[in-house]
N, C-alpha and C positions, 0 to 999 in steps of 0.2 A: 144632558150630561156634558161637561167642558172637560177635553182633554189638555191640558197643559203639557209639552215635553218643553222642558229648558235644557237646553246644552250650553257648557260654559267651557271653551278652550283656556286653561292659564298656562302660560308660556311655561317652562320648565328652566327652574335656575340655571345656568353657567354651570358645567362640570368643570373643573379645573383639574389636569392632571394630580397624582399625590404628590403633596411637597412642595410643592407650588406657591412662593411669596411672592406675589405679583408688584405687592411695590417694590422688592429687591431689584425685580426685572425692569422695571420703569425704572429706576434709579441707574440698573447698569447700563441703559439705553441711551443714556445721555449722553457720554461722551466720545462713542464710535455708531452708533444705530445698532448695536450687537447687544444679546445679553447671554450671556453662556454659562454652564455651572463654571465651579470653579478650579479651577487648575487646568484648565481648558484654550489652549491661544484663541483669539481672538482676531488675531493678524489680515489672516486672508481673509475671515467674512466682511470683517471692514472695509477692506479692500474694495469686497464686490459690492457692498452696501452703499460705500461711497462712488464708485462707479455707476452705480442703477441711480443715484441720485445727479450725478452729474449728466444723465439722459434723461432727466425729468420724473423718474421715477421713486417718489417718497417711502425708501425702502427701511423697515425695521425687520434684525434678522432675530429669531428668538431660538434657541437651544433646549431641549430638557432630553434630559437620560430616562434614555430606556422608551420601549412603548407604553402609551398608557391604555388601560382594558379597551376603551373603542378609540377611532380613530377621530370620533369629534371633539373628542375633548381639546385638541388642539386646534381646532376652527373654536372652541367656545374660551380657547386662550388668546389665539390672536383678536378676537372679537373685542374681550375684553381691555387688551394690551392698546384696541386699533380706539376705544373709547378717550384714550388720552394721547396716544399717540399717532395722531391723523395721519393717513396716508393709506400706503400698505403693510401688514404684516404677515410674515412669513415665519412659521413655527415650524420646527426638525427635530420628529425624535428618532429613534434609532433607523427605523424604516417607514414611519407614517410623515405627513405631511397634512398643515391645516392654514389655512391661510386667511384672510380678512383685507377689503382695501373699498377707498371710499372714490376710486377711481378705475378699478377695472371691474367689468362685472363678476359676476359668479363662475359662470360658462369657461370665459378667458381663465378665472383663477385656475379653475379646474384643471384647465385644458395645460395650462404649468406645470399644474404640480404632482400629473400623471408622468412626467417622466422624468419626478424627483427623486420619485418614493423607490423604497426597499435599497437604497444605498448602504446603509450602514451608517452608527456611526461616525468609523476612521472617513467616511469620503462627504461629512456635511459640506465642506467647500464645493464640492462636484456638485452636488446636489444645487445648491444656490447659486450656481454660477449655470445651471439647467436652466431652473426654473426664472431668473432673471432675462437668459436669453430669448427663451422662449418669450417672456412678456416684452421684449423687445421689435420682436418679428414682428413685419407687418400683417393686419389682419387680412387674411385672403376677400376674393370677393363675396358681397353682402347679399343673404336672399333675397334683400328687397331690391339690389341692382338689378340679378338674375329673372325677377318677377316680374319689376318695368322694362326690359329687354324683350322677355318673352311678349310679354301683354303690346308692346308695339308692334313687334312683327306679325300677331295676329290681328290686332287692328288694320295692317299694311296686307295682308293676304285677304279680309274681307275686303278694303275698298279695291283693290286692283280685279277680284271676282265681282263686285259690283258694276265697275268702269268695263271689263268686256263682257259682261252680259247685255251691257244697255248699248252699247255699238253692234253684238251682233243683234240684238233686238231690231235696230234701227240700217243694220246692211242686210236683213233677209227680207222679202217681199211680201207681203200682207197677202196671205192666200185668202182668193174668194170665195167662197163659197158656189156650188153653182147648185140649183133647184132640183131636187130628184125629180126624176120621172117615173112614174108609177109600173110595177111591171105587171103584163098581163099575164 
């Protein structure tokens, strides 16, 4: 008897926050990297948008009101937003924070936009002027530095334990052996 088990992962559509016209958003993206509801200034994130761009950073900032029920659905916004708009994108709703970019990893987004979140949304400029800075910062040192550091220094400890074993080897005197004598 043949057992068959097929398992089949299919990826799960893009949740999009509610209300969500994403071409409005790409369209409002065009002419500062901001797209924000409406009646909303736009002033200072362009600001900082254009500043993260002028460090090399291809920043798109994206707005929406209010939290939406999980907090992915704004990584499955910026994802889609970062699909036509290359670079990085940066989503802010009241208190969550999602982000997408085809230049810094996951780790690094992360690592932004943990101390973006639960601002509110009177302080989204704070908030992107966080998470910018922070992807600004240089990255600390790397495990694989800290790993070939270590890995050298113990290579450097076994050969210098090799190098005085074999001198004292070679400064103590070859003891003879001398013939028992039988006892009576």
């Amino acid at each position: 008897m043949t057992v068959s088990r097929t398992s089949v992962f299919t990826p799960m559509k893009a949740e999009l926050p509610p209300n969500t016209d994403l071409k409005a958003i790409i369209a409002d993206l065009a002419d500062n990297h901001v797209a924000a509801p409406k009646g909303r200034k736009q002033d200072g994130l362009a600001e900082i948008a254009a500043e993260a761009r002028d460090h090399g950073i291809p920043l798109n900032i994206v707005v929406v009101q209010g939290n939406p029920g999980i907090e992915a659905t704004l990584r499955d916004l910026a994802t889609e937003v970062g699909k036509q708009e290359h670079g990085t994108v940066v989503v802010f709703g009241d208190d969550w924070v999602g982000t997408c970019s085809d230049s810094f990893t996951r780790a690094r987004l992360e690592w932004a936009e943990d101390k973006s979140k639960y601002r509110g949304s009177d302080h989204t400029e704070e908030a992107a002027r966080t998470f910018v800075d922070r992807l600004e910062q240089p990255e600390g040192i790397s495990w694989t530095v800290i790993t070939l550091v270590v890995l050298v220094g113990l290579i450097a400890v076994i050969g210098g334990l090799y190098v005085a074993k074999t001198r004292r080897s070679e400064e103590e005197p070859v003891a003879v052996e001398r013939p028992r004598t039988p006892v009576s």
